[in-house]
C-alpha atoms as one frame of an Amber mdcrd trajectory, in Angstrom:
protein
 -15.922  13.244-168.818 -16.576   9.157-168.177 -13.931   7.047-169.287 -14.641
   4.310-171.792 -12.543   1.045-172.508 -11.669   2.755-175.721  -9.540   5.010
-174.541  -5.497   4.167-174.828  -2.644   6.418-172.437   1.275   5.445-173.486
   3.066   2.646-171.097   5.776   4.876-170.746   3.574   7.827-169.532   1.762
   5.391-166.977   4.944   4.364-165.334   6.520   7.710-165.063   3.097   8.841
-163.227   3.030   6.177-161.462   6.848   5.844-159.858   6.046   8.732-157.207
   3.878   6.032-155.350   7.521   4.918-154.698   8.477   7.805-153.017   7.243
   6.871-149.416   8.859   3.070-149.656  12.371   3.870-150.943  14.126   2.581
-148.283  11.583  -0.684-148.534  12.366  -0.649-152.056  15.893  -0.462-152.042
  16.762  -3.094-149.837  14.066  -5.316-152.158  16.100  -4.353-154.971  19.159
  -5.369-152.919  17.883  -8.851-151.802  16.736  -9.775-155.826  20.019  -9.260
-156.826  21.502 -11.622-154.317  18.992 -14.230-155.273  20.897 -14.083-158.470
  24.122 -14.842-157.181  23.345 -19.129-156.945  21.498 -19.128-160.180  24.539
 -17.415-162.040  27.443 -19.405-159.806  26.307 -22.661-159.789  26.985 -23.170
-163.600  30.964 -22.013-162.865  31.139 -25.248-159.881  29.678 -27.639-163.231
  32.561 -26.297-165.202  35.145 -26.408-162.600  34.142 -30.212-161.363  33.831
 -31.415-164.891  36.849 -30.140-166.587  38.238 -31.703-163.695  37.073 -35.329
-163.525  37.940 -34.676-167.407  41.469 -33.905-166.869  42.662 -35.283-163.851
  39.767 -37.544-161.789  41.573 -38.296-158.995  41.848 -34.266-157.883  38.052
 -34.464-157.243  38.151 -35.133-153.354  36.215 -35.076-150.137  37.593 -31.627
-149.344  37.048 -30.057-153.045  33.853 -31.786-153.249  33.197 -30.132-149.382
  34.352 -26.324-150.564  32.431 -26.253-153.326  29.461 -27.704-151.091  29.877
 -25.818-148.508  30.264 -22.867-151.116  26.481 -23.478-152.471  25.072 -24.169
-149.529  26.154 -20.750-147.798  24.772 -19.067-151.441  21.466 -20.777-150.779
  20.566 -19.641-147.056  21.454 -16.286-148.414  18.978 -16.697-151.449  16.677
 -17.886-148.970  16.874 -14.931-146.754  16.661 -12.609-149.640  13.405 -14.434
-151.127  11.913 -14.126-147.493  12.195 -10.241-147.088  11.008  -9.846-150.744
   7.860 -12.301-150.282   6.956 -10.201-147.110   8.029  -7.013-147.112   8.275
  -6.550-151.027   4.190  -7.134-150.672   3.872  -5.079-147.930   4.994  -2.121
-150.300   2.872  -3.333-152.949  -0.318  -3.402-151.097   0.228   0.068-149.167
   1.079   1.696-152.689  -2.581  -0.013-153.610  -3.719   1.655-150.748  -2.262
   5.272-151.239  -4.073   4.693-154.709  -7.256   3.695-153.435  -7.348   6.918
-150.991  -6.356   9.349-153.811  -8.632   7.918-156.087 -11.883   8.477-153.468
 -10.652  11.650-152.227 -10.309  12.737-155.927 -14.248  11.225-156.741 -14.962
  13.039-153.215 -14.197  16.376-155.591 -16.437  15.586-158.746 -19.003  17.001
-159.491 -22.929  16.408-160.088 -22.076  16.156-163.612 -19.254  13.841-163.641
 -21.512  11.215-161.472 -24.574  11.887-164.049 -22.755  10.646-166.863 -20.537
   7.910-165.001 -21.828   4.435-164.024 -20.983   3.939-159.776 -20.831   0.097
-160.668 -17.779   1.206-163.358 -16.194   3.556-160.398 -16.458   0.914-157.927
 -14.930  -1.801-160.214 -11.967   0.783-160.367 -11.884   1.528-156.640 -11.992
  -2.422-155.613 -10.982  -5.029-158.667  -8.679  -2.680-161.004  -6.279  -2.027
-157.905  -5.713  -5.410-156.977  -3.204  -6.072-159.192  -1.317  -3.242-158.344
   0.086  -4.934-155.713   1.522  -7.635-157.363   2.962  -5.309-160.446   4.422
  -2.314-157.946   6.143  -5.202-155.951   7.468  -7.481-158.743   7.695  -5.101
-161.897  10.970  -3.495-160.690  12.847  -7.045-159.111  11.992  -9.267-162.652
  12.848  -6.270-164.586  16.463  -6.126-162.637  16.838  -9.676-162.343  16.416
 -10.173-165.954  19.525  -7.534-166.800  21.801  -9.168-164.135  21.061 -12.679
-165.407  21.653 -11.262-169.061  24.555  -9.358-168.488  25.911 -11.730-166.646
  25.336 -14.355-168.596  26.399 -12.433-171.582  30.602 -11.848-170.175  31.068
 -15.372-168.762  29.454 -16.841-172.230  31.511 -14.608-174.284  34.877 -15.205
-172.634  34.112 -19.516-172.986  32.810 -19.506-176.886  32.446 -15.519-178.279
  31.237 -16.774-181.590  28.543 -19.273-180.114  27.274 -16.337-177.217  26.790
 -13.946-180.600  24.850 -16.522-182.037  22.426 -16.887-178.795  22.230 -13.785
-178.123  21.180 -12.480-181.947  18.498 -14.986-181.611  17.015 -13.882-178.038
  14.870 -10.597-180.027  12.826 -12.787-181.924  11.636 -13.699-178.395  11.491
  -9.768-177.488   9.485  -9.129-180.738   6.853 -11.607-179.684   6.805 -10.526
-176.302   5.897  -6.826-177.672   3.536  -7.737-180.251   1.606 -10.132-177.615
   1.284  -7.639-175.206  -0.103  -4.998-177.275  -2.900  -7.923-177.495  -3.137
  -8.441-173.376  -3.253  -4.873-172.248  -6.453  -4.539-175.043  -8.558  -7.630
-173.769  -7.155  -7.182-170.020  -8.836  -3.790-170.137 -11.872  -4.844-172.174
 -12.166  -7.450-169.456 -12.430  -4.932-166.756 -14.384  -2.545-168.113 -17.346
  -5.205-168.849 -16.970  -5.943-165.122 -17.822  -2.647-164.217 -20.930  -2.663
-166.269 -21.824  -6.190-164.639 -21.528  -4.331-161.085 -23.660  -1.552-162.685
 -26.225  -3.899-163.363 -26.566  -5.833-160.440 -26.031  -2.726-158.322 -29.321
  -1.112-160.515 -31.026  -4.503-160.134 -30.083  -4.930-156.563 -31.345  -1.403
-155.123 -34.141  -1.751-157.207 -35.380  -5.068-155.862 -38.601  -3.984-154.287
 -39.873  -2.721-157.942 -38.727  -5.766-160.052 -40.467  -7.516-157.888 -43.558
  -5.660-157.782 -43.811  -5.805-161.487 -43.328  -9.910-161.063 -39.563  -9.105
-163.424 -37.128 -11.216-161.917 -36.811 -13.257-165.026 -36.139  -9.974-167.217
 -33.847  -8.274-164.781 -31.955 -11.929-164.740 -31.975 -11.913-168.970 -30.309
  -8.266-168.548 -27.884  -9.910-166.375 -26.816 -12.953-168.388 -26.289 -10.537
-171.334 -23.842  -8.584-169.539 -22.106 -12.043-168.124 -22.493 -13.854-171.352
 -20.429 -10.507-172.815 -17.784 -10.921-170.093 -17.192 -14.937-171.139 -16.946
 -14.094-174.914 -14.198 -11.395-173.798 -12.449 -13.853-171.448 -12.347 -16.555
-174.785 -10.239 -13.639-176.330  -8.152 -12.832-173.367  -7.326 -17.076-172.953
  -6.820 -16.991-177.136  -4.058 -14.266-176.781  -2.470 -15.323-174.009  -2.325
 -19.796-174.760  -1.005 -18.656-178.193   1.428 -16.153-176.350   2.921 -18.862
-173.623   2.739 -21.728-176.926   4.875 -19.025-179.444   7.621 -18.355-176.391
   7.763 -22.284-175.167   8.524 -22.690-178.978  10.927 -20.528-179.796  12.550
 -21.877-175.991  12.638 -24.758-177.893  14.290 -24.058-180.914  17.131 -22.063
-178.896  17.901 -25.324-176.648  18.644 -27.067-179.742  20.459 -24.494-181.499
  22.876 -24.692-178.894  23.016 -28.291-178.717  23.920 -28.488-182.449  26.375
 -24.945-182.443  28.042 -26.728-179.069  28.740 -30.039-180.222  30.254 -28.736
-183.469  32.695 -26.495-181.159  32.922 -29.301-178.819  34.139 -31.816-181.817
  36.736 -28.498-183.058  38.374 -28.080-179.640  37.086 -24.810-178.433  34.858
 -25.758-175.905  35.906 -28.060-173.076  33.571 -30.335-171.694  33.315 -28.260
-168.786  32.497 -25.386-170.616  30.106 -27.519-172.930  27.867 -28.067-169.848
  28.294 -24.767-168.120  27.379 -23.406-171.238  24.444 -25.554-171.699  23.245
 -24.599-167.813  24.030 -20.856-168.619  21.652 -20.656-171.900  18.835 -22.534
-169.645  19.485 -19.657-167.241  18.776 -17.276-169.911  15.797 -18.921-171.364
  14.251 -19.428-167.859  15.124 -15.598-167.455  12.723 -14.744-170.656  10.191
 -17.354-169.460   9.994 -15.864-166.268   9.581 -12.120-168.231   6.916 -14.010
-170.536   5.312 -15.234-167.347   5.513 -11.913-165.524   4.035  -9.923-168.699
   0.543 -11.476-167.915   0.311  -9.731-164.715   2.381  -6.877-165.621  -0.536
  -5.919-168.482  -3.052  -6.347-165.558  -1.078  -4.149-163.179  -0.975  -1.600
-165.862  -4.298  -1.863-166.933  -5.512  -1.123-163.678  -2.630   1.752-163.397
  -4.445   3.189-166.731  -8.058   3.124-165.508  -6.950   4.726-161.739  -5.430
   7.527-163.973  -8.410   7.902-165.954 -10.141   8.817-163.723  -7.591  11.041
-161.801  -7.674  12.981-164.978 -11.072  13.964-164.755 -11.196  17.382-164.191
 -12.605  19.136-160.964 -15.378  21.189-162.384 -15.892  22.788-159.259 -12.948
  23.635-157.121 -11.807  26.301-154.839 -10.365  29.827-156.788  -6.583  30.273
-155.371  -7.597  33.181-154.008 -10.851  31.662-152.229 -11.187  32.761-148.643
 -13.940  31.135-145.942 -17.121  33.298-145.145 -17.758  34.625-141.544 -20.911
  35.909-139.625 -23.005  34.688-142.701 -26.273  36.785-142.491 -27.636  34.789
-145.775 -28.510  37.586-148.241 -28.698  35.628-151.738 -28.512  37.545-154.796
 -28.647  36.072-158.690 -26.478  38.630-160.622 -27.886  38.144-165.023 -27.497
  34.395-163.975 -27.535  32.017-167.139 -26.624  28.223-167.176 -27.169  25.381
-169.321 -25.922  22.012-168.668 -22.583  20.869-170.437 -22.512  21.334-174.744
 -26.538  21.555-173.934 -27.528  24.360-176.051 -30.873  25.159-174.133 -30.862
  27.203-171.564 -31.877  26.266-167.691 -31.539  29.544-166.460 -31.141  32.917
-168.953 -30.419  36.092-167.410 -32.049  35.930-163.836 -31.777  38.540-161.724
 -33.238  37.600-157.979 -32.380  38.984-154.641 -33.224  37.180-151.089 -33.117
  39.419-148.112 -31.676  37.564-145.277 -34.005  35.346-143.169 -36.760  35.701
-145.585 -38.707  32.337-146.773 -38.780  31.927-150.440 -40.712  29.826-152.321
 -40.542  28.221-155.858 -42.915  26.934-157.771 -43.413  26.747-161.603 -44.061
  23.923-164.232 -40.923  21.124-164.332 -38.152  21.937-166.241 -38.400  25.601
-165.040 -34.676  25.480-163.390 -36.228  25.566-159.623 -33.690  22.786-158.597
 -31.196  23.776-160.906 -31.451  28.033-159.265 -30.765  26.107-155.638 -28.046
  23.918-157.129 -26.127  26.753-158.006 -25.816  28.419-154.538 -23.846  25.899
-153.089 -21.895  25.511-156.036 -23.137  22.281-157.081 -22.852  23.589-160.504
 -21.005  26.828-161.525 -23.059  29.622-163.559 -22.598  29.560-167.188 -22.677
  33.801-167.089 -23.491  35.931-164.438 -22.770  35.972-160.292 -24.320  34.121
-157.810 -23.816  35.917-154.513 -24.082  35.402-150.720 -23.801  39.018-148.581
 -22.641  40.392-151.407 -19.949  37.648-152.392 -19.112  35.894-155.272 -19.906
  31.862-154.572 -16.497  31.209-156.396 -14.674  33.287-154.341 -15.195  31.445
-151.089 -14.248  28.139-150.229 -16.510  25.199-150.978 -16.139  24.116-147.524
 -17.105  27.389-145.483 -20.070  27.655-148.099 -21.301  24.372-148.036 -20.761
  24.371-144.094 -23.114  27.497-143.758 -25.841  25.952-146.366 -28.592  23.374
-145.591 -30.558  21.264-147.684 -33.235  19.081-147.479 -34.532  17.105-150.899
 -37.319  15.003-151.747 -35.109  11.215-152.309 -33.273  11.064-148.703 -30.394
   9.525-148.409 -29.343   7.325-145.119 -26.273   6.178-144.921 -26.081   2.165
-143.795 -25.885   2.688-140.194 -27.310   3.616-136.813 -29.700   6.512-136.263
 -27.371   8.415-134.372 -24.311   7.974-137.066 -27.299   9.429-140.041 -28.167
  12.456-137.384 -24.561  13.278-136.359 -23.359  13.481-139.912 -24.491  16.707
-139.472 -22.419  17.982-137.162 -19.630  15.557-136.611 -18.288  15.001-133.294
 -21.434  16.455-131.812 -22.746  14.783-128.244 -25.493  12.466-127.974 -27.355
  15.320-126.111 -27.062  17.423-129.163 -28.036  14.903-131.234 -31.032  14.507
-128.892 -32.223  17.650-129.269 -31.808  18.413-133.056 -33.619  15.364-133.325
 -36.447  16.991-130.983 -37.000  20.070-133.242 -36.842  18.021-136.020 -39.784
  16.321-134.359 -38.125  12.813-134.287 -37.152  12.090-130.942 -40.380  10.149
-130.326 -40.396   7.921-132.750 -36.429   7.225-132.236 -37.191   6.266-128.328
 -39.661   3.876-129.585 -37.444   2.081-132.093 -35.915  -1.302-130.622 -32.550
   0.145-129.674 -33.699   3.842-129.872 -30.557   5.884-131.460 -28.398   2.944
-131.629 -31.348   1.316-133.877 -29.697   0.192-137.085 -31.800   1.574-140.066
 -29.869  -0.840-142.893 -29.219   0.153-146.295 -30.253   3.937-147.602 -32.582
   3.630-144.335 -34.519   0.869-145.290 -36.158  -0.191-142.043 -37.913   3.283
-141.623 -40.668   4.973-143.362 -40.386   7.639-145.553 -41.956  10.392-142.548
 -39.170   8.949-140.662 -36.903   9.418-142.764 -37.115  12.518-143.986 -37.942
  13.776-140.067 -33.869  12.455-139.502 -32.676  14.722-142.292 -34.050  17.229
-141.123 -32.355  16.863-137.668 -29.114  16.228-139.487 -29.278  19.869-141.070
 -31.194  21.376-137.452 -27.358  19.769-135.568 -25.651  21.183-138.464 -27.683
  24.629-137.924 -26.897  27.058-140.979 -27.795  30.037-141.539 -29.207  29.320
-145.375 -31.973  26.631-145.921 -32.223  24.988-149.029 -35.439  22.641-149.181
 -36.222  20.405-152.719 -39.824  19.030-152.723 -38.948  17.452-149.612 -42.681
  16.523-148.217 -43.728  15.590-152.218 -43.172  12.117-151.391 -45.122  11.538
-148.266 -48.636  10.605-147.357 -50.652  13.128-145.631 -50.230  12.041-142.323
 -46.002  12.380-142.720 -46.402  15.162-144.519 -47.967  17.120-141.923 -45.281
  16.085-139.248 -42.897  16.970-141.702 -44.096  20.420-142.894 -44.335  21.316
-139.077 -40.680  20.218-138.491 -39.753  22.295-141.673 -42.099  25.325-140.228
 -39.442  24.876-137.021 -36.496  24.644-139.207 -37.058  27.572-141.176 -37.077
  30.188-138.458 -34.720  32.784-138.758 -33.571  31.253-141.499 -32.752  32.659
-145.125 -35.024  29.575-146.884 -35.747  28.992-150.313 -38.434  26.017-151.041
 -39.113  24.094-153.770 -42.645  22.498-153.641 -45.460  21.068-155.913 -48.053
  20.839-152.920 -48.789  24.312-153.038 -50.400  24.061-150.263 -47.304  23.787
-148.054 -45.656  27.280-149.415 -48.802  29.341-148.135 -47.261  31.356-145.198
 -43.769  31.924-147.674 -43.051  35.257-147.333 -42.909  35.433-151.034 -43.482
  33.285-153.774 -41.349  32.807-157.338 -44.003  31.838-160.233 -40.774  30.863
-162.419 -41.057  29.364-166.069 -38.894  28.939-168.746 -38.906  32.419-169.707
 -37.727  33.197-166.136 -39.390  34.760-163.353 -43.419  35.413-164.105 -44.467
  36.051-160.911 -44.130  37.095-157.725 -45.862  38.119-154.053 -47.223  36.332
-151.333 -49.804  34.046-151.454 -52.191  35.950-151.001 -51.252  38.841-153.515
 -50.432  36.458-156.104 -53.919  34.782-155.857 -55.406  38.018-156.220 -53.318
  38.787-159.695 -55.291  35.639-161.087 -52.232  35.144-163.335 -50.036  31.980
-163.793 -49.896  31.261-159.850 -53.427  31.380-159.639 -53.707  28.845-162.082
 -51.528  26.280-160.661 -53.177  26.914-157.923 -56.687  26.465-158.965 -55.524
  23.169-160.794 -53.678  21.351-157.634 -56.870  22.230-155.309 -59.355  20.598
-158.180 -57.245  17.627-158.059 -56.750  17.549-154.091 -60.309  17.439-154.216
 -60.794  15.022-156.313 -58.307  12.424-154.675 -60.567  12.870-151.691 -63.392
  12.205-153.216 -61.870   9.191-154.816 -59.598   7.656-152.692 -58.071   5.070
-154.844 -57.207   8.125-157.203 -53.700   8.513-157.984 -52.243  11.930-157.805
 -49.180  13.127-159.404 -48.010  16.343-158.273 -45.760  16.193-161.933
C-alpha cells in the first residue's frame, strides 16, 4: 500500500522502534550521555560561587580576598575546560552516531524497497520514495544525536535546580515550579501543530521530485510537442502548494517561539516580585536572592532550549514516521520458510487452474489456465491486449503470485523455491530496456557479476553487439549516460540481450522486445534472439507476427483463455482467430510499404 501524508503512527511507538538503531553505538552513546551531563556541572555551580561571594561582601567585605577570589577562579575555570572537552566529543562524535544511524536507515530502507513488489512501485510515486530515501533522513541525524542529551540535560538542570531552590526559599521554588506546566502544555499542544505541517511539508516535496523527475525523463517529448510552458505551469502548482504549506509551518512555529518567550517573561517577573517580598521578610539573603534569580534563568533557558529543540525534534520524527511507513509495507512476494534453491533446472513450465487478478480488481487477468511447456521448447504468445500475455510471464518468476492455482517449474511450486535461485535461472528480455547510467561493460556484466571482460566479450558477440561496441569512442568503457541515452534503440536492446546471454539461463522470457524497433534493428535483433533461444525453454510475447513464425508452437490466448494453438503453419491452416490476426498485421505491413509515411501501430 503507498503511504499518504494522512496517515498518523503514535510518538511513543516511533521511538520505541526506533531505539534499536542504538544498539550498534552504545558505547558511543554512553560516553555522549556521560560528557552532557558534565556540561551541566558549570551551568548548575556557578550560581552557588554568586551566593557564596555575595553573602559574603554582604556580611563581612573584607573576607573577599586574592586567594578566595583565586579558589573560586581557579574552581570555574577547571569546570570550564572540562565543559569544553565534553562539548567537543559530543559535537564530533555525538554526530558521528547520528549520521551512521541515518545511514543504517538509509540501507534498510533500500534493501527493504529492493523486496517490493511490481505492485507496490505501480501505485507509489519514485519522486515520493526518493524524497524519503534522501531529504526525510536528514534530520535524523540531528534528532538521534541530540534527542537523548537535551532530554537528560533538561532533568539534571530541573532536578537540580529543584533541591538547591527548595532548601534556599521552599515556598517560592513551589511557586516556580507549579507555574513551569503551563509552559509544558504549550509545548504539547504546539507540537501536535509541527509534526502535522512538518510532514505535510515533506510529503509535497516528494510530489515536487515526482514532477520534475516525470518532466525531466520526459524532456525529449515536452519538447517535441513545443510544452515547456505547460510542463513549467504543472511545476509552479506543485511549488506554489509547497510555499502555502511552508506559510503554515512559519505560522505555527513564530506563534510557538512568541507564546514560550512570553510566558519566559512572565516567570522572570514573578520571581522578581515573590523574591523581593521574601527578600524585604528576611528569608532570603542577598546571596540567595541572586543565586536564586541565576538558578530560575537556568531553568527557563533549560525550557527554551527544549522549545528550541522541539522544532527539530518534530522533523527528526517526521522523517522517523515516513522511513517506517514504508518499512511497513508488506513484502508481497517473499521467500516461503521452507523455500529451498532449484538445481539442474531443465525448464519444464507448467500453469496448474492458474487464476489472477490484480489487487481488490474484480476482473480476472488470468481464470483457470492450464498450460504445460516441455523443456527447451519455443513458445509463443500472441492474442489481442489485455489478454494476460505479460501478466502469464510475470507470474513465473514470481513477479506477481497466482491468485488460485500453481505455477510450476520441473514439477515445482514457484513459491516453494527461493526468489533468488528462480530468478537466477530465468531470463527476460522486454520491449522498454532499461540501462543503467554507466559504461557498456557495467550494463553487460550486470548479468553475470564479477564476470571477465572476455566473457563479457563474447556474450556480447552472440548477442550480436560486439561490432558496434568496438566502434563506439571508448568501445566497452563507452559511457552510454542516463537509461542508455547515447545509443539507439537496436543497440540497446542488442546489450540486453548480452546481459541475459552472460547470465545464460536455462528459461527465456522475451516481452515484445523487437516491437519497438525499425526494420533494420529489428532484424539484427530477431537474429540475436534466434541465437539466444537455442536450447532454451522460451516463451515470446510478440505483436509482429511475423517474428514468432519458426515457434515451435503458438498460444492464440484471449480473455476467455487459451483459443488456440499449433505451429504456424497448422494454425494458419485452422483459419480461426490466429489466422485472423494474421491476415490483419500482413494487410497493414503491406500497406506501410506502400505508404511509407504510414504509421503503424502494432496495438
Amino acid at each position: 500500500m503507498p503511504t499518504t501524508a494522512s496517515q498518523k503512527r503514535n510518538t511513543g511507538d516511533l521511538i520505541r522502534r526506533f531505539i534499536p538503531y542504538y544498539k550498534p553505538y552504545l558505547g558511543i552513546l554512553s560516553l555522549d550521555l556521560l560528557f552532557a551531563m558534565l556540561t551541566t556541572v558549570c551551568a548548575l555551580v556557578f550560581p552557588l560561587i554568586v551566593r557564596q561571594i555575595t553573602d559574603l561582601a554582604v556580611s563581612d567585605a573584607a573576607g573577599i580576598t586574592l586567594a578566595v577570589v583565586a579558589k573560586l577562579g581557579g574552581l570555574y575555570i577547571a569546570l570550564l575546560l572540562l565543559e569544553a572537552g565534553s562539548r567537543y566529543y559530543m559535537q564530533s562524535q555525538g554526530h558521528i552516531m547520528g549520521a551512521k544511524i541515518e545511514r543504517d536507515m538509509r540501507s534498510n530502507l533500500f534493501a527493504h524497497l529492493a523486496q517490493l513488489s511490481f505492485s507496490y512501485y505501480s501505485d507509489t510515486k519514485i519522486g515520493q520514495i526518493m524524497a524519503r530515501i534522501t531529504s526525510d533522513l536528514f534530520d535524523v541525524t540531528e534528532f538521534s544525536h541530540h534527542c537523548p542529551e537535551e532530554f537528560l540535560i533538561a532533568g539534571i538542570n530541573l532536578v537540580v535546580s529543584f533541591v538547591v531552590l527548595s532548601q534556599m526559599n521552599l515556598t517560592l521554588t513551589v511557586i516556580i515550579f507549579v507555574s513551569l506546566p503551563l509552559m509544558l502544555i504549550s509545548i504539547v499542544l504546539f507540537n501536535r501543530k509541527m509534526r502535522d505541517t512538518f510532514k505535510a511539508t515533506r510529503h509535497q516535496v516528494g510530489e515536487i521530485n515526482a514532477q520534475a523527475e516525470d518532466s525531466l525523463l520526459g524532456m525529449r517529448v515536452v519538447q517535441s510537442f513545443a510544452n515547456e510552458e505547460l510542463e513549467s505551469r504543472k511545476f509552479e502548482r506543485g511549488n506554489q502548494t509547497f510555499v502555502e504549506l511552508k506559510k503554515i509551518q512559519y505560522r505555527v512555529m513564530a506563534a510557538f517561539h512568541s507564546t514560550t518567550r512570553l510566558l519566559n517573561g512572565l516567570m522572570n517577573l514573578l520571581v522578581i516580585v515573590a523574591g523581593a517580598y521574601f527578600l524585604a521578610k528576611g528569608q532570603l539573603s542577598p546571596g540567595e536572592f541572586a543565586s536564586y534569580l541565576l538558578y530560575v534563568n537556568l531553568l527557563l533557558n533549560t525550557v527554551t532550549r527544549l522549545v528550541d529543540f522541539m522544532e527539530q525534534y518534530q522533523r527528526g520524527l517526521s522523517g522517523i514516521e515516513r522511513f517506517f511507513e514504508i518499512m511497513d509495507a508488506p513484502l508481497e512476494i517473499k521467500n516461503s520458510k521452507d523455500a529451498k534453491d532449484i538445481e539442474n533446472i531443465r525448464g519444464e513450465i507448467t500453469l496448474d487452474h492458474v487464476t489472477f487478478q490484480y489487487g481488490d480488481s474484480l476482473d480476472k487477468v488470468l481464470d483457470d489456465v492450464q498450460l504445460f511447456v516441455p523443456a527447451g521448447q519455443n513458445v509463443a504468445l500472441v492474442g489481442p491486449s489485455g489478454s494476460g500475455k505479460t501478466t502469464l510471464c510475470n507470474l513465473i518468476p514470481r513477479f506477481y503470485d497466482v491468485t488460485q492455482g500453481r505455477v510450476l517449474i520441473d514439477g515445482k511450486d514457484v513459491r516453494d523455491i527461493t526468489l533468488k535461485s528462480l530468478r537466477g535461472n530465468i531470463g527476460t528480455v522486454q520491449q522498454d530496456v532499461y540501462l543503467f547510467s554507466g559504461t557498456v561493460f557495467d550494463n553487460i556484466v550486470y548479468g553475470k557479476p564479477g564476470a571477465s571482460l572476455e566473457a563479457v566479450q563474447q556474450a556480447a558477440k552472440r548477442a550480436g553487439a560486439h561490432d558496434f561496441i568496438e566502434a563506439l569512442p571508448n568501445g566497452y568503457d563507452t559511457y552510454v549516460g542516463e537509461r542508455g541515452v547515447k545509443l539507439s534503440g537496436g543497440q540497446k536492446q542488442r546489450l540486453s540481450i548480452a546481459r541475459v546471454f552472460l547470465k545464460d539461463p536455462p528459461i527465456l522470457l522475451l516481452d515484445e522486445a523487437t516491437s519497438a524497433l525499425d526494420n533494420e534493428s529489428e532484424l539484427l535483433v530477431q537474429q540475436s534472439l534466434e541465437e539466444l533461444a537455442k536450447g532454451r525453454t522460451t516463451l515470446t510475447i510478440a505483436h509482429r507476427l511475423t517474428t514468432i513464425r519458426n515457434a515451435d508452437v503458438i498460444w492464440v490466448l484471449t480473455d476467455k483463455g487459451l483459443e488456440e494453438s499449433g505451429s504456424h503453419q497448422e494454425l494458419l491452416k485452422k483459419r480461426g482467430l490466429y489466422w485472423q490476426l494474421y491476415q490483419m498485421y500482413t494487410e497493414k505491413s503491406e500497406q506501410a510499404e506502400k505508404a511509407p509515411d504510414a504509421v503503424y501501430s502494432s496495438n
